[in-house]
RODO-2510 file (C-alpha; in nm, 4 decimals, decimal comma):
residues 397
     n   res          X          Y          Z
     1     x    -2,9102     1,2140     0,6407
     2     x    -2,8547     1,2422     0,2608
     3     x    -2,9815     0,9098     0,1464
     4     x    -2,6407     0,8261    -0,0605
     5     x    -2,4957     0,7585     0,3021
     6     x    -2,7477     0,4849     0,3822
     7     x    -2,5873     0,1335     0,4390
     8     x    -2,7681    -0,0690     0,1638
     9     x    -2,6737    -0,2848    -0,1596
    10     x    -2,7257    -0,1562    -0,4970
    11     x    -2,6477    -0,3101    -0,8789
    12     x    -2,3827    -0,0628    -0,9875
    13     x    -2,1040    -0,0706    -1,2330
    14     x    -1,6896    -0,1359    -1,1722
    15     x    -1,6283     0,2179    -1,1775
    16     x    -1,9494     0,3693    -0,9565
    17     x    -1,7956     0,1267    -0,7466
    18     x    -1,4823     0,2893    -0,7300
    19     x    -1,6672     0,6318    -0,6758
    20     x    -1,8546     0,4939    -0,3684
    21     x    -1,5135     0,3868    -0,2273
    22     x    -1,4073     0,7334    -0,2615
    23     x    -1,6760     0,9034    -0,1527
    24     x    -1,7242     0,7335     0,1482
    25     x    -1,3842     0,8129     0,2523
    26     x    -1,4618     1,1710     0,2312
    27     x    -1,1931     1,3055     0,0295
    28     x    -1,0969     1,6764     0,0457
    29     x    -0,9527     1,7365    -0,2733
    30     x    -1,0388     1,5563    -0,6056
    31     x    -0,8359     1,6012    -0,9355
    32     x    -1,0283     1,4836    -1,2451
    33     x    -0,9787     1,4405    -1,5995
    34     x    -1,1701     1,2227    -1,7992
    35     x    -1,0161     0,9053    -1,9869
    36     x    -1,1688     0,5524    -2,1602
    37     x    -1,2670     0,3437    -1,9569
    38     x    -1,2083     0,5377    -1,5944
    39     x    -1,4617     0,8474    -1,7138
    40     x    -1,7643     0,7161    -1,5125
    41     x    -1,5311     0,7416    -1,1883
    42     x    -1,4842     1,1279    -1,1987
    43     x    -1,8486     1,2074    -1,3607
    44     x    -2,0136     1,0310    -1,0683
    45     x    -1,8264     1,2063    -0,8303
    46     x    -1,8542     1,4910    -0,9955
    47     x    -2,2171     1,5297    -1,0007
    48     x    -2,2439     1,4398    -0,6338
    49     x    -2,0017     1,7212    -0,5630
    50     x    -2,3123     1,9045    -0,7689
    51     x    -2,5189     1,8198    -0,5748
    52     x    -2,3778     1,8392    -0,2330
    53     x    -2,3261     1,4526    -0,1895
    54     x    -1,9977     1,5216    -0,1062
    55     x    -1,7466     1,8014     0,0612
    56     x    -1,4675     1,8638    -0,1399
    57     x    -1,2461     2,0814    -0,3340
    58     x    -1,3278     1,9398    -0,6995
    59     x    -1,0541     2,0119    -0,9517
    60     x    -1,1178     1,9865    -1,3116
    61     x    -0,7749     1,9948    -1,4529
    62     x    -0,6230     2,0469    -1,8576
    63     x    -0,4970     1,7243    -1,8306
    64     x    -0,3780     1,4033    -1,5991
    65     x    -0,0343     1,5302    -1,5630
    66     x    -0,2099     1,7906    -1,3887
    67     x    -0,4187     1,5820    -1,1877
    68     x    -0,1276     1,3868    -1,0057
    69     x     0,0102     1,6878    -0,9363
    70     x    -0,2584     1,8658    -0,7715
    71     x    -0,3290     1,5587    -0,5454
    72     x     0,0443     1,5524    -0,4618
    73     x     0,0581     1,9260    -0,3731
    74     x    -0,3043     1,8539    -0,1716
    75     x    -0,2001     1,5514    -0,0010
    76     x     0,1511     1,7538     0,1023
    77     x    -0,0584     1,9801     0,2619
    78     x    -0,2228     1,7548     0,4516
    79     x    -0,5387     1,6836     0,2499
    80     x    -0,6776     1,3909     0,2199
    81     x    -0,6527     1,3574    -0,1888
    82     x    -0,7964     1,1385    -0,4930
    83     x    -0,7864     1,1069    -0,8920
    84     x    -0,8362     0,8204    -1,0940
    85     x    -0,7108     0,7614    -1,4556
    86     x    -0,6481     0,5146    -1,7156
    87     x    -0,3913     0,3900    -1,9821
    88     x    -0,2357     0,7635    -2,1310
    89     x    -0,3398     0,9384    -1,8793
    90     x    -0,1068     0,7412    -1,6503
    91     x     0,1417     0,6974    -1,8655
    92     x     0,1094     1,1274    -1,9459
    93     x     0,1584     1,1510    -1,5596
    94     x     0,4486     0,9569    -1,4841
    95     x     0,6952     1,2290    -1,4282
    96     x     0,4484     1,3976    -1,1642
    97     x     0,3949     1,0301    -1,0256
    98     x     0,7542     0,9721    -0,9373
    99     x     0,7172     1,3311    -0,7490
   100     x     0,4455     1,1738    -0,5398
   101     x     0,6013     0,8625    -0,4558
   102     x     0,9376     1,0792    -0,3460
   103     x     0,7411     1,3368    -0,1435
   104     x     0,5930     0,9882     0,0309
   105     x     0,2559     1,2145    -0,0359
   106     x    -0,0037     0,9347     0,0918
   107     x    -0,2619     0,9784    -0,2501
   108     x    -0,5102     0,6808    -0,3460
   109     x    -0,5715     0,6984    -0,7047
   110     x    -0,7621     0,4755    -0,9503
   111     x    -0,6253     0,3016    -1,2434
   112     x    -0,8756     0,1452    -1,4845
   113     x    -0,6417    -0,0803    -1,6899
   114     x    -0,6378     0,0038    -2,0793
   115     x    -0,3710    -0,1145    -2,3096
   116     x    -0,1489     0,1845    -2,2767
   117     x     0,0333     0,3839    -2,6126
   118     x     0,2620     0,2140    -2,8902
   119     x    -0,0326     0,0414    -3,0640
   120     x    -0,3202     0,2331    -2,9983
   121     x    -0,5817    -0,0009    -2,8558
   122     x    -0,8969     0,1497    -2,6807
   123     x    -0,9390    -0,2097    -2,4748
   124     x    -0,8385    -0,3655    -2,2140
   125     x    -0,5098    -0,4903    -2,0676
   126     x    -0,2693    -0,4359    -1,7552
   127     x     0,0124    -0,3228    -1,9436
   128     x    -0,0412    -0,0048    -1,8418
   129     x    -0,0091    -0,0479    -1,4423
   130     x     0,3468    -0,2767    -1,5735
   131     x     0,4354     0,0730    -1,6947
   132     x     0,4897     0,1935    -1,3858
   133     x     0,5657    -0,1127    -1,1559
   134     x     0,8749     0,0479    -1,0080
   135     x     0,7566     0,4140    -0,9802
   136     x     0,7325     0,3790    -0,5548
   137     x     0,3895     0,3149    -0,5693
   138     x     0,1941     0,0355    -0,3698
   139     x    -0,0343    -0,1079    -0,6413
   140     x    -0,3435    -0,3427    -0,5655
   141     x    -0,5547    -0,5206    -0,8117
   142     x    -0,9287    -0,5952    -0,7486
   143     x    -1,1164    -0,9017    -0,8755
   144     x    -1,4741    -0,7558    -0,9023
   145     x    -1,7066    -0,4670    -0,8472
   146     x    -1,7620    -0,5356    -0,4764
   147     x    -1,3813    -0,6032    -0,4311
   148     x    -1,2976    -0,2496    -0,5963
   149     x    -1,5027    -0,0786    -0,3633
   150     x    -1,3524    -0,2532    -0,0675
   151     x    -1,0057    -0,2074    -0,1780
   152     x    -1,0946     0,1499    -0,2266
   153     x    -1,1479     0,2158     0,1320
   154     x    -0,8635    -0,0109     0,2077
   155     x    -0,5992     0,1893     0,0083
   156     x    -0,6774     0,5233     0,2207
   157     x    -0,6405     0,2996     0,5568
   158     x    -0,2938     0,1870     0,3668
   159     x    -0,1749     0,5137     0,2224
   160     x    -0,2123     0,7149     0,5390
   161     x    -0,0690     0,5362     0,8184
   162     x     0,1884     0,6434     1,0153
   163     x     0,4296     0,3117     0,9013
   164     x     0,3643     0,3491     0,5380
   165     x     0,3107     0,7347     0,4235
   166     x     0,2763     0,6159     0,0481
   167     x     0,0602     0,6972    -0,2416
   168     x    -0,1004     0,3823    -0,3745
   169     x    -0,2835     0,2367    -0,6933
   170     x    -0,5657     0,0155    -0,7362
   171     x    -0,6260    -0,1032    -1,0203
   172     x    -0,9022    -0,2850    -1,2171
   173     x    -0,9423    -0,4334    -1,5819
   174     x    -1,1149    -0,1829    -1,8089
   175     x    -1,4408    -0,2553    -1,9895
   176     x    -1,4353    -0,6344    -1,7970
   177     x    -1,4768    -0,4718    -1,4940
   178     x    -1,5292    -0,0957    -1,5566
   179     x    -1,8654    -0,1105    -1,7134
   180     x    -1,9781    -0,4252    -1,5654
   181     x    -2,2813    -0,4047    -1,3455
   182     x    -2,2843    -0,6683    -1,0318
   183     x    -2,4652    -0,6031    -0,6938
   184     x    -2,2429    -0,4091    -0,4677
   185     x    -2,2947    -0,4059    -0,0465
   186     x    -2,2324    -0,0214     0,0055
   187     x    -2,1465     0,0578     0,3529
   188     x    -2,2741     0,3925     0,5469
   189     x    -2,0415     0,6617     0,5822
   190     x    -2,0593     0,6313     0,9461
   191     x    -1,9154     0,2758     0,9157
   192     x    -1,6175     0,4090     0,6890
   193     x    -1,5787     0,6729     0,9525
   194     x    -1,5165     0,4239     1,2245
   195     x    -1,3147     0,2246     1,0294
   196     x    -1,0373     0,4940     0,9257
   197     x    -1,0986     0,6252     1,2695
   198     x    -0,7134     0,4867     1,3957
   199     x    -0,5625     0,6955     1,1468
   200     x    -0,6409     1,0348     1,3542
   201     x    -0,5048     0,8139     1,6642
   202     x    -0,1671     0,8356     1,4609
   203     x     0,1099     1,0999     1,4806
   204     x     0,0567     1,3526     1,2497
   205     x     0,2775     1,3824     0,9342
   206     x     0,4579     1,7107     0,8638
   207     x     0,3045     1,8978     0,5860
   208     x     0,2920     2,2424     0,3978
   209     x     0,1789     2,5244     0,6159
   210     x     0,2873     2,8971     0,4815
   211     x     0,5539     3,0210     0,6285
   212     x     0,7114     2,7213     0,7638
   213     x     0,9740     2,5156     0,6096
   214     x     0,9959     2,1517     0,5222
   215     x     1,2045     1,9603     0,2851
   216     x     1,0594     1,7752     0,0420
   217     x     1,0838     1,7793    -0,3259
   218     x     1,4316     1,9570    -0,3070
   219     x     1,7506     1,8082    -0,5104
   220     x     1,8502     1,5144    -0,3275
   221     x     2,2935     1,5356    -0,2703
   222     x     2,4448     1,2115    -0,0860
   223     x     2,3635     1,0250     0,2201
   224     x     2,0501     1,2700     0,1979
   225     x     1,9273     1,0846    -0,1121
   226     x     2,0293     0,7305     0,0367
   227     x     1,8602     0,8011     0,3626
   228     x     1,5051     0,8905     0,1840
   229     x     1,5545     0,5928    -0,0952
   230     x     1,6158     0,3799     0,2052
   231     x     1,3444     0,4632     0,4040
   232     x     1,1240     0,4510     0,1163
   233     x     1,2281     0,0829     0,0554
   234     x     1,1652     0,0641     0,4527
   235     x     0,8010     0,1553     0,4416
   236     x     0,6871    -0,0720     0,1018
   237     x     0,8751    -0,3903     0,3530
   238     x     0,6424    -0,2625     0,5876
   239     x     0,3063    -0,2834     0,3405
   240     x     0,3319    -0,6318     0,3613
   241     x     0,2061    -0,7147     0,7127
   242     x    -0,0284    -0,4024     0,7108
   243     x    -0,1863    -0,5289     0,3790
   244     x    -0,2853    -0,8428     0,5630
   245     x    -0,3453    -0,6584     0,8877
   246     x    -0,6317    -0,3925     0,7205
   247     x    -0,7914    -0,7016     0,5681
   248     x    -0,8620    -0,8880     0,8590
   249     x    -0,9744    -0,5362     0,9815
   250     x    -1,1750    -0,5189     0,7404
   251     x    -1,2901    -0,8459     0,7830
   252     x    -1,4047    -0,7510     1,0671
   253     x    -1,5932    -0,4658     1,0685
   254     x    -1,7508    -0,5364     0,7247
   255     x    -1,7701    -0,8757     0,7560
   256     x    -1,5977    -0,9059     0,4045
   257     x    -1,2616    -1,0324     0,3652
   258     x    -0,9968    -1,1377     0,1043
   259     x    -0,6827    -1,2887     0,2123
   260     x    -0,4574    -0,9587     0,2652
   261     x    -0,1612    -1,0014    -0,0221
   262     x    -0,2733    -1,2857    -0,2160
   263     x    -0,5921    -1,5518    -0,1963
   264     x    -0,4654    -1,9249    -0,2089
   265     x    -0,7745    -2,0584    -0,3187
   266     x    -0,8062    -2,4841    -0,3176
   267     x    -0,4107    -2,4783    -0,2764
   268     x    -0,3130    -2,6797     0,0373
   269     x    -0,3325    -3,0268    -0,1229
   270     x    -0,2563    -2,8916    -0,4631
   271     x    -0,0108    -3,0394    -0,6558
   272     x    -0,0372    -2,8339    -0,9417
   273     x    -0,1305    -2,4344    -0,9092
   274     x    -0,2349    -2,1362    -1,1848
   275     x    -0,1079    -1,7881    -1,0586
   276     x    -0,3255    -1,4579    -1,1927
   277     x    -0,4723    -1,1768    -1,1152
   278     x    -0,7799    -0,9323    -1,1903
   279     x    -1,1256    -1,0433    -1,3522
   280     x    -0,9727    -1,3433    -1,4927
   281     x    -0,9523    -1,4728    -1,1409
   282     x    -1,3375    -1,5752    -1,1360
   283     x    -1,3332    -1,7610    -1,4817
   284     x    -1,0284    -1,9319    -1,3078
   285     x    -1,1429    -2,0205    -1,0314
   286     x    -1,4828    -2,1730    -1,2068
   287     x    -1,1939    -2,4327    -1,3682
   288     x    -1,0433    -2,4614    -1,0985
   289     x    -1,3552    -2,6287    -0,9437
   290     x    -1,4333    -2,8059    -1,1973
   291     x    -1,1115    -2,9729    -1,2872
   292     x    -1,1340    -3,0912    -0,9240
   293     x    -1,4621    -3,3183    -0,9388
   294     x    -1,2583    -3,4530    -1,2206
   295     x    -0,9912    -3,5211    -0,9870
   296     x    -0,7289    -3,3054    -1,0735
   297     x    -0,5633    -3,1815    -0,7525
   298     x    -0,5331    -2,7542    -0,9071
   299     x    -0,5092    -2,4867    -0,7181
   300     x    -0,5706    -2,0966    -0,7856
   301     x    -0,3408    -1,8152    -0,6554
   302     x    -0,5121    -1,4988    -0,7326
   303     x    -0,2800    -1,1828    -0,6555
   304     x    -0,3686    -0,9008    -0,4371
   305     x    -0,0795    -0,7207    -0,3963
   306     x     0,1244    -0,6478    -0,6994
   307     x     0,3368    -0,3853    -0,5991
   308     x     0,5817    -0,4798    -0,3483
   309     x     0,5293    -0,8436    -0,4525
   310     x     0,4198    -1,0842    -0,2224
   311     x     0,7745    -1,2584    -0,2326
   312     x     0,7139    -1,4784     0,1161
   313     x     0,3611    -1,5473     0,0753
   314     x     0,3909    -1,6583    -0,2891
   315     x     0,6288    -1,8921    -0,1600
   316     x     0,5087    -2,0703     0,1049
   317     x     0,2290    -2,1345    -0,1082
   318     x     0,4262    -2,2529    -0,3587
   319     x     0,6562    -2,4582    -0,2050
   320     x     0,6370    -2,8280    -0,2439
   321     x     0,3778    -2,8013    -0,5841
   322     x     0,4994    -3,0287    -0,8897
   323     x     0,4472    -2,7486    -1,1531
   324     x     0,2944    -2,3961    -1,1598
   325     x     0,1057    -2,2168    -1,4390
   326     x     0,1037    -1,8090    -1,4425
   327     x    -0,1437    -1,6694    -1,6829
   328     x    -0,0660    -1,2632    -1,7788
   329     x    -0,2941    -0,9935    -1,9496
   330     x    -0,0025    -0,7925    -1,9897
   331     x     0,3838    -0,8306    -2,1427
   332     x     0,7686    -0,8114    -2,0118
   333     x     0,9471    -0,7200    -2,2432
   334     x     1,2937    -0,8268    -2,2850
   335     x     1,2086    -1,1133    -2,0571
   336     x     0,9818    -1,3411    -2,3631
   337     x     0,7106    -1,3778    -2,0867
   338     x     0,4606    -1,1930    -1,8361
   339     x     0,5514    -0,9644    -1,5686
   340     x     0,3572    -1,1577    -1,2985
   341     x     0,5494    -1,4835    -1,4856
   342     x     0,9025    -1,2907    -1,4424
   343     x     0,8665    -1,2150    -1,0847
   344     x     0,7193    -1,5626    -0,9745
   345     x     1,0229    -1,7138    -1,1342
   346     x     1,2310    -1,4547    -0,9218
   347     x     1,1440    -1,6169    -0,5892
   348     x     1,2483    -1,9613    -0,6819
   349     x     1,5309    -1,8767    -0,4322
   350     x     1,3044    -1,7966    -0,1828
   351     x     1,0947    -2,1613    -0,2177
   352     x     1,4622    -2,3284    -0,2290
   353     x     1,3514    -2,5633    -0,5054
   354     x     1,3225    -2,5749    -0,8569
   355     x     0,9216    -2,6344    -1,0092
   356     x     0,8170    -2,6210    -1,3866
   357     x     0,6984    -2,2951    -1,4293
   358     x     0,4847    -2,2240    -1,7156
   359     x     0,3856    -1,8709    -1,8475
   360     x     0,0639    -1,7860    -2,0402
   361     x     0,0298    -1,4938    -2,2465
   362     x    -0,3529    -1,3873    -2,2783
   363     x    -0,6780    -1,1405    -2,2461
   364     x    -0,4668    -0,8996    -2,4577
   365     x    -0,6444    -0,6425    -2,6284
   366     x    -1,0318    -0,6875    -2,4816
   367     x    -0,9435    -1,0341    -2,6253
   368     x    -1,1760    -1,3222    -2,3622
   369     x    -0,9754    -1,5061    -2,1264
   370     x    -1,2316    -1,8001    -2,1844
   371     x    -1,2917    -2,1407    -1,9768
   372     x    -1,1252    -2,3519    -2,2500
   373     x    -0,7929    -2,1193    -2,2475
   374     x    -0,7646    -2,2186    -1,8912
   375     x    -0,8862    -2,5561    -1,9053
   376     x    -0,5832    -2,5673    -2,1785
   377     x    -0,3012    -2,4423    -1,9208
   378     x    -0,4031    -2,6348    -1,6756
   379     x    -0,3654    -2,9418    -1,8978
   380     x    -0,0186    -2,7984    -1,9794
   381     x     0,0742    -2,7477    -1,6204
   382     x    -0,0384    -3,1273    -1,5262
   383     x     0,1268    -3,2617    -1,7773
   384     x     0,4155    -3,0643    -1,6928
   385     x     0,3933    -3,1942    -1,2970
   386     x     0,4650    -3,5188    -1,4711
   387     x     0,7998    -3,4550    -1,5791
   388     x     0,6891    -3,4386    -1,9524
   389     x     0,8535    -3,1732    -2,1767
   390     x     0,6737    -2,8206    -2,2378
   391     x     0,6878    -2,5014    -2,3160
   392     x     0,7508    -2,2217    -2,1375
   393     x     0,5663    -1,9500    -2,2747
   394     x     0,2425    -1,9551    -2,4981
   395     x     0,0183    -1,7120    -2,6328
   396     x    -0,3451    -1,7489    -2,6067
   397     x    -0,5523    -1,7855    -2,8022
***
């Protein structure tokens, strides 16, 4: 056996991370095109097509508009298909991305998030997976290099079930996560195998064969275009309970798991709680801890699922707290806040009360989301839980 499918653990990088996940998924068609910070995804899988590591068509396109499109033709003809892409690139494939999430083609692709164009800013960022928030896509956000390897393997379990039949994202922050180097459990191939085994239990999905019709991509008229818009919405209500269903899967076979949608770390007895996502989530969660010795009842909701958004988890966690804190790397505009700040304060409906909510603006720009930043918001969002005045939006630092 080729010694890259040995079980074992190994210090690798964000992004060799996220070529492990694909590669031991066994992918038959990869679209590449290289992009700051995501290169290292495509080179290493790249050279192991080389050298035989893997069995795959590899595609090296002119550019990532290309790329989605060549994993959405692949995927409607019943491949198994992957890219991965960053910042312009996904912005440059938007158009083709909307075609994927219509044909309901079931890609995985990578975003590595990079401050995206109208100030050009080679750093990090998540404004770029904001960019396309409502494109149809399920989008998933990892929290470290053994987490984006995980998710990786998760998102092909996701994309191609029978209920769902949806191209997804998972993204990770660039450079904080991309190039950083932690010790990553890689499972065997054989493991991965067994794992996405139930999807070749399921019916099989109609797709391309010459010859033979099938409608897809043609000009939606009427109660045609309702009907497939409908059913679309239909299978991202259904990606809730299968998000937290694959976890515990996963849970169990790997003996790794994450808390499906969302983790509600330290949050029970909370009576305050900070809301983020990404690599911020471990400097958080470090506070967190510490503000608690100190005898500060915090909490830390650290979000999984970002696309649909957890609306019924979110609030049942929620529910009941004195005042909640949602720290953003990215911006909404139009709104004066966050995106992740905008849709928590959607679902106040949903927790049938009002709480302070208080948005913070930070990690723009490869700027450090640092352990006095959130030591700082969580002294806003105490003080806040006790009916003092604040404000609802400040930038960091």
């Amino acid at each position: 056996m080729n010694a890259l499918a040995d079980k074992h653990v190994k210090v690798i990088t964000g992004n060799a991370a996220a070529a492990h996940g694909a590669r031991l998924c066994r992918p038959d068609v990869v679209a590449a095109y290289p992009i700051t910070p995501q290169s290292e995804v495509v080179e290493q899988l790249a050279k192991w097509h080389a050298d035989g590591s893997i069995d795959c068509e590899y595609v090296t396109v002119e550019g990532e508009n290309s790329a989605q499109n060549v994993v959405c033709g692949a995927s409607m003809a019943g491949s198994r298909a992957y890219t991965a892409t960053s910042s312009y690139g996904l912005v440059y494939m938007y158009d083709a991305m909307l075609n994927t999430a219509g044909y309901r083609a079931p890609v995985v692709m990578v975003n590595v998030n990079r401050e995206p164009p109208g100030i050009h800013a080679v750093c990090s960022g998540q404004q770029d997976m904001i960019c396309v928030r409502d494109s149809g896509w399920v989008q998933l956000i990892a929290e470290n290099c053994q987490e984006i390897l995980d998710l990786s393997i998760q998102a092909f379990r996701l994309a191609e079930d029978h209920g769902i039949q949806l191209p997804v994202i998972l993204n990770y922050d660039g450079y904080y996560l991309s190039y950083l180097a932690e010790a990553v459990n890689i499972p065997s191939v054989a493991e991965v195998d067994d794992y996405l085994s139930i999807l070749k239990t399921q019916p099989k999905r109609p797709t391309l064969i010459p010859g033979q019709g099938i409608g897809c991509g043609s000009h939606g008229i009427g109660p045609g275009f309702v009907e497939a818009r409908k059913k679309h919405m239909d299978a991202l209500d259904r990606v809730y309970q299968m998000v937290d269903d694959i976890d515990a899967e996963f849970d169990q076979a790997f003996g790794r798991g994450y808390g499906g949608q969302l983790e509600a770390y330290r949050c029970e007895d909370a009576d305050i709680i900070l809301v983020t996502s990404g690599s911020a989530v471990g400097t958080a969660r470090t506070v967190v801890n510490a503000r608690r010795e100190a005898g500060i009842k915090v909490g830390l909701v650290k979000i999984r699922l970002f696309r649909p958004w957890p609306i019924q988890r979110l609030a049942r966690v929620l529910k009941g707290k004195k005042a909640i804190g949602i720290l953003d790397r990215s911006l909404c505009f139009g709104w004066g806040c966050g995106p992740l700040h905008m849709e928590t304060k959607a679902i106040i409906p949903t927790i049938g009360e009002f709480i302070p909510m208080l948005g913070f603006i930070d990690g723009l720009a490869n700027m450090d989301i640092t352990k006095e930043h959130i030591d700082k918001m969580i002294d806003d969002i105490y003080s806040a839980s006790k009916g003092n005045s604040y404000q609802e939006v400040t930038w960091l630092p």
